[in-house]
C-alpha positions as CSV (number, residue, x, y, z in Angstrom):
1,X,14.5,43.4,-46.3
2,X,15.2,39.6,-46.9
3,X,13.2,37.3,-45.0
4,X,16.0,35.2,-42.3
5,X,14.8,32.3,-43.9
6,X,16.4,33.3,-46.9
7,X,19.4,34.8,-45.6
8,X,19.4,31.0,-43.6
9,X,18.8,29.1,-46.6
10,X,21.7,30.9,-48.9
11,X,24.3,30.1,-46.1
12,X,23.4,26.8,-45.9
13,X,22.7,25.8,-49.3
14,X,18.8,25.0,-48.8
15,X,15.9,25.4,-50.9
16,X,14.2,28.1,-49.2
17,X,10.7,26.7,-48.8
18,X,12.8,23.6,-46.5
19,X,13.6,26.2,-43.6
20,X,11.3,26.8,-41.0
21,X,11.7,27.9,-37.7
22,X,13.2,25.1,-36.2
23,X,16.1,24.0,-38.5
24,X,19.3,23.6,-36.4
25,X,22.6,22.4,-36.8
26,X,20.7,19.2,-34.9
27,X,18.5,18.8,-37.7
28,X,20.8,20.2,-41.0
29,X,24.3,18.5,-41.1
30,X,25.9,21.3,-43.3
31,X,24.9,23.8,-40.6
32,X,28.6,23.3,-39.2
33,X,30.9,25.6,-37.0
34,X,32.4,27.3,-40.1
35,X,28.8,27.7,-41.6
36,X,27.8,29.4,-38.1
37,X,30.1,31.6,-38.3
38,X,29.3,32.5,-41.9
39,X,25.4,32.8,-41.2
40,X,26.2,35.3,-38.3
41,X,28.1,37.7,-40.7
42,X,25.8,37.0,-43.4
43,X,23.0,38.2,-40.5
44,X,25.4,41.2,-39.4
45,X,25.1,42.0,-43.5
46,X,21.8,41.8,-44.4
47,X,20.2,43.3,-41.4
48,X,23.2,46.2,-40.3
49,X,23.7,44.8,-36.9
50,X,26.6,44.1,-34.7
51,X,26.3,40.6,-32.6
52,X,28.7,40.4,-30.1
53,X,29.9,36.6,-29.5
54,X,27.4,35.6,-27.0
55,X,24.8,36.6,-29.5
56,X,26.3,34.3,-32.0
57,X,26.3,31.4,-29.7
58,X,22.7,32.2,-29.4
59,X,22.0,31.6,-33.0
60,X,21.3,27.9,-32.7
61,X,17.6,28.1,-34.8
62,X,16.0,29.9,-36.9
63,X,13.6,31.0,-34.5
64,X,16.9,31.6,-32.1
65,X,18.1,34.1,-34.8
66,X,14.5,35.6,-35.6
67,X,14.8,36.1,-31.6
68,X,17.9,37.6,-31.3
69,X,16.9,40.4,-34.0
70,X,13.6,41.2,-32.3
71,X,15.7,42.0,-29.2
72,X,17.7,44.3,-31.8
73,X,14.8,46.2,-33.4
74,X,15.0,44.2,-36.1
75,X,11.9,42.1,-37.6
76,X,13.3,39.7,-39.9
């Protein structure tokens, strides 16, 4: 399974080793509204989940993300 830092970092165009749990779109300016949408699907992808849209508005860390797939069974 790929670690969500990687599945983050992809999206977003970061050097893996830069993403920790707290990078946000606060603290990344290429983590816009269209890459948000892009990371969810890219989550939905790699880890063979559904988020439904509240979910998605959830995702607003890393450690937000890693949070959401605990509560799916998922440990990313």
């Amino acid at each position: 399974m790929i670690p969500v830092f990687d599945v983050v970092a992809g999206v977003l165009g970061l050097p893996a080793e830069t993403v920790t749990e707290d990078v946000s779109p606060a603290t990344e300016g290429v983590w816009t509204s269209l890459k948000h949408l892009e990371l969810a699907v890219a989550i939905e992808e790699h880890y063979h989940v559904s988020l439904s849209a509240k979910e998605i508005r959830r995702l607003t860390s890393v450690g937000r993300i890693r949070e959401v797939l605990r509560e799916k069974g998922v440990v990313a």
